[in-house]
C-alpha positions in Angstrom: 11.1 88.1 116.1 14.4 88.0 117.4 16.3 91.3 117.5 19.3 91.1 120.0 22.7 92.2 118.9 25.9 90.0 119.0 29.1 90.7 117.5 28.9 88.1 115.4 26.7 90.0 113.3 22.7 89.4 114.5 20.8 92.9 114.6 20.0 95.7 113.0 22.9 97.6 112.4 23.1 98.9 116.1 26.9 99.0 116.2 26.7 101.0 113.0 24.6 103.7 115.1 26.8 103.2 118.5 29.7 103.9 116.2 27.5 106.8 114.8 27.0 108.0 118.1 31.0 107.8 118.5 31.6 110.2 115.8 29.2 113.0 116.5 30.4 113.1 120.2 34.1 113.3 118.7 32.6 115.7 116.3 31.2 117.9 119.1 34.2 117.6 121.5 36.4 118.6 119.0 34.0 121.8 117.8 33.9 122.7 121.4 38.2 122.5 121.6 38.1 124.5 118.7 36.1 127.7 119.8 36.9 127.6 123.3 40.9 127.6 122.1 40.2 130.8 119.7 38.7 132.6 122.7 42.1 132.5 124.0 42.2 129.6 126.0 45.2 127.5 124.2 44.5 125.3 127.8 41.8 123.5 125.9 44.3 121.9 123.4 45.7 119.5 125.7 42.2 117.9 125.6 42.3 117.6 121.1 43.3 113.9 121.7 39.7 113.3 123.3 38.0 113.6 119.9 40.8 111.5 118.0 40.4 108.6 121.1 36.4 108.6 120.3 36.8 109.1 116.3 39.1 106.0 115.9 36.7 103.1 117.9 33.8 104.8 115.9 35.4 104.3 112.4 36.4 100.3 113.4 33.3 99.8 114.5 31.6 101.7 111.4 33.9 99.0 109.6 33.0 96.2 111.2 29.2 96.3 111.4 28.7 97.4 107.6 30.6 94.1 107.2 29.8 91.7 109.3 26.1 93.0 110.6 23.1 91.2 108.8 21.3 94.0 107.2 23.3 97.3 107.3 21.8 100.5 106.3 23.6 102.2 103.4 22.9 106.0 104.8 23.6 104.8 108.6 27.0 103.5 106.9 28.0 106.6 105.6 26.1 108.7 108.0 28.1 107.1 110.9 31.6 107.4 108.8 31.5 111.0 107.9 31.4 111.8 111.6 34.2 109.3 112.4 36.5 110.6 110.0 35.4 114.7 110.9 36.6 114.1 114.8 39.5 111.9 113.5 41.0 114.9 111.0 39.9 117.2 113.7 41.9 115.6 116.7 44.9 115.5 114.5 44.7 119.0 113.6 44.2 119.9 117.1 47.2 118.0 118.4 49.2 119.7 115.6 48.2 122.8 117.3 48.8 122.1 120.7 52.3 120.1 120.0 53.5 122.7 117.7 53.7 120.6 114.8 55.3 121.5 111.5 52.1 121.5 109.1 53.4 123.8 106.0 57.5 123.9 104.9 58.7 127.1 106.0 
C-alpha cells in the first residue's frame, strides 16, 4: 500500500490538512495581533498582513486538494476552509485598522 503524496492528486488528503494547518496558524497570528493591539500596542498592526499571507496559500490549497486529491475528507474540507477564510477576514480587518481604512460612510 502506496501512500505518498504528489500534486497530481495520490494521498490522503494531506494538502487538505497542510492547508488546515495554514489556517489555524493565520487564525492564531491574527488572534494574537488582535489582543496584543487592544492592550495598547497599535505596533502590532504592521504585522495583520502575516495572517492574510498564511490565510490565502491555505484556502488555494484547501481548493485544490478537495479537487484534485483522490479521496478527500468532507469534514477535513470544511474543517481546513473555515480557518482559511477566519485569518483571511481577520488580516483584512487588521490592515483596515492599521492603514486607516474607511470601513463605515461617515
Amino acid at each position: 500500500m502506496n501512500h505518498s503524496t504528489t500534486l497530481g492528486g495520490k494521498g490522503s488528503g494531506s494538502m487538505v490538512r497542510v492547508a488546515g494547518g495554514l489556517g489555524v496558524a493565520a487564525c492564531v497570528i491574527g488572534l494574537t495581533i488582535f489582543l496584543v493591539s487592544c492592550g495598547g500596542y497599535e505596533g502590532a498592526l504592521s504585522f495583520s498582513a502575516l495572517p492574510l499571507v498564511l490565510g490565502l496559500p491555505g484556502l488555494v490549497l484547501t481548493i485544490l486538494g478537495a479537487v484534485f486529491q483522490e479521496n478527500p475528507e468532507d469534514t477535513h474540507v470544511m474543517g481546513a476552509l473555515f480557518p482559511c477564510l477566519l485569518g483571511i477576514i481577520g488580516g483584512v480587518v487588521e490592515m483596515s485598522a492599521w492603514l486607516h481604512w474607511t470601513v463605515f460612510a461617515k
